[in-house]
C-alpha positions in Angstrom: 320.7 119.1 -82.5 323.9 119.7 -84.8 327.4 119.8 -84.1 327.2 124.0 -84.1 324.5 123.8 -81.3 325.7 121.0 -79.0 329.1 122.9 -79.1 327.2 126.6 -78.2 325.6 124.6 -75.5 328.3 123.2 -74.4 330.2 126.6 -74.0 327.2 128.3 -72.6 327.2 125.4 -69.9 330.8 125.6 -69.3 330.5 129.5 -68.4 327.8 128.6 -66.1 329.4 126.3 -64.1 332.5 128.6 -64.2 330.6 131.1 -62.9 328.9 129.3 -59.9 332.2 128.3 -59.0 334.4 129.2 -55.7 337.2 131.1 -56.3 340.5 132.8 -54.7 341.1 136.4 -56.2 344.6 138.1 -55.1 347.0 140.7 -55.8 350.3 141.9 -53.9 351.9 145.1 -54.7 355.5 146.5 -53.5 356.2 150.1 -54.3 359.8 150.9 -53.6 360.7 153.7 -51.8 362.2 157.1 -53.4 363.0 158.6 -50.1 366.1 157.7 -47.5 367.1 154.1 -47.6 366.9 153.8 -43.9 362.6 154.0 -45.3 360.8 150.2 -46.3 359.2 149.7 -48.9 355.5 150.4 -48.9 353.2 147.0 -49.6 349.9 146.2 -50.6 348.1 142.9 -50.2 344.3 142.6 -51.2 342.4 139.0 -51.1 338.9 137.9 -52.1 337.3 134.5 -51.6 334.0 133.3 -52.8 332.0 130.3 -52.3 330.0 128.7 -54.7 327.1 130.2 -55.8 324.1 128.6 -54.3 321.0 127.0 -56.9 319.1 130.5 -56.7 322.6 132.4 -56.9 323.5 133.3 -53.5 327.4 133.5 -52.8 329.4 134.9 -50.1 332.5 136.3 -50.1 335.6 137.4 -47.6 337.7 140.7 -48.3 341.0 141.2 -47.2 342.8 144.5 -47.6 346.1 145.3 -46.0 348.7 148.6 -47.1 351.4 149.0 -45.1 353.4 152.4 -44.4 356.8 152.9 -45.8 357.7 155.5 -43.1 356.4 153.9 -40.2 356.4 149.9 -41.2 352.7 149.7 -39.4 349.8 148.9 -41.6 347.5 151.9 -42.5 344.5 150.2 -43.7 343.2 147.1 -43.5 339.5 146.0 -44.3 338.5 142.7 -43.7 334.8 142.1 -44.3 332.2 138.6 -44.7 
């Protein structure tokens, strides 16, 4: 094996492993308000975490969506899901 195709195999094996890795995936988001001060902000949180993939590529994964109002300060949607 050359150097070009131990350092393609190396790549391909670092994606791989990469890929059956766990990971935490997450955003937050604040839209500020254009209406009355006495109005919040309106926020935005959405979470994913994944598990390692398993030998025959099985993962599992938890969702976590939350938006909150910025009239009424409650949440509006939330999604949370295994």
């Amino acid at each position: 094996m050359n150097e070009e195709q131990r350092q393609s195999a190396q790549s391909l094996i670092k994606h791989y492993e990469q890929a059956r890795s766990g990971k935490i995936v997450g955003s937050v988001g604040l839209q500020h308000r254009t209406s009355p001060i006495s109005y919040s902000n309106e926020s935005s949180q959405d979470y994913t975490i994944y598990t390692p993939k398993t030998a025959n590529g099985h993962d599992l994964y938890v969702h976590y969506l939350e938006t909150r109002s910025l009239m009424t300060k409650k949440v509006l949607f939330r999604v949370e899901s295994v």
